[in-house]
C-alpha positions in Angstrom: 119.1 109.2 74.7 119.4 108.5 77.8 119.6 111.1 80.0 116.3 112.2 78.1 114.3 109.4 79.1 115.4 109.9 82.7 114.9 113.5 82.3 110.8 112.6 80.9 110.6 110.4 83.6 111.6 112.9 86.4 108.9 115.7 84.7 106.7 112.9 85.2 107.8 112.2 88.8 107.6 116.1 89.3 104.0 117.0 87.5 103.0 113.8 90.3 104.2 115.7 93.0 102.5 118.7 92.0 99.4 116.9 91.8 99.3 117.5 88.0 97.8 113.8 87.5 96.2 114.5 84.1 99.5 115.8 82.9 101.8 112.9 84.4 98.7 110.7 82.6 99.7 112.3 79.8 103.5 112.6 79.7 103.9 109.1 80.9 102.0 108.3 77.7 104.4 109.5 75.6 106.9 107.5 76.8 105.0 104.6 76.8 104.4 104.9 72.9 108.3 105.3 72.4 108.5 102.3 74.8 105.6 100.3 75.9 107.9 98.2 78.2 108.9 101.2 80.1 108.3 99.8 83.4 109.7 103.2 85.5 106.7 105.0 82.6 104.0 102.6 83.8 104.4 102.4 87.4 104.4 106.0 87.2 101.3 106.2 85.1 99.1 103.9 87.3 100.2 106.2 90.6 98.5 109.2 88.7 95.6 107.3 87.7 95.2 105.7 91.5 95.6 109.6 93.4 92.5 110.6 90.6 91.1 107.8 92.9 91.0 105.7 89.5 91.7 102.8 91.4 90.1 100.4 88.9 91.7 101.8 85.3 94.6 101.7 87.5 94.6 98.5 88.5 93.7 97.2 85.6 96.2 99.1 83.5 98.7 97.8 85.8 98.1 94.1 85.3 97.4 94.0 82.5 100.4 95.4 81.1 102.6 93.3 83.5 101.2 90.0 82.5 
């Protein structure tokens, strides 16, 4: 189990990179429903959301899920 979280987690990382936001949005969702303490899932998820230039849901998603 595992090496497939890491594995999610580096599409995510990857989709990021190729300035596939809406996917990583996505993908990092999925994880997030499996695990909505992910914190690797999350981080990741509110990057894609701030390069949309989303900087408020980001923000906001952000905090509020780490308080």
């Amino acid at each position: 189990m595992h090496y497939f979280l890491q594995a999610k987690l580096l599409k995510v990382k990857v989709l990021i990179a190729d300035k596939e936001y809406e996917s990583a949005i996505a993908e990092s969702g999925f994880l997030l429903k499996e695990d909505e303490n992910n914190l690797e899932a999350l981080l990741l998820r509110g990057r894609a959301y701030y390069y949309l230039a989303d900087h408020d849901v980001a923000t906001r998603f952000v905090l509020w899920k780490l308080c």
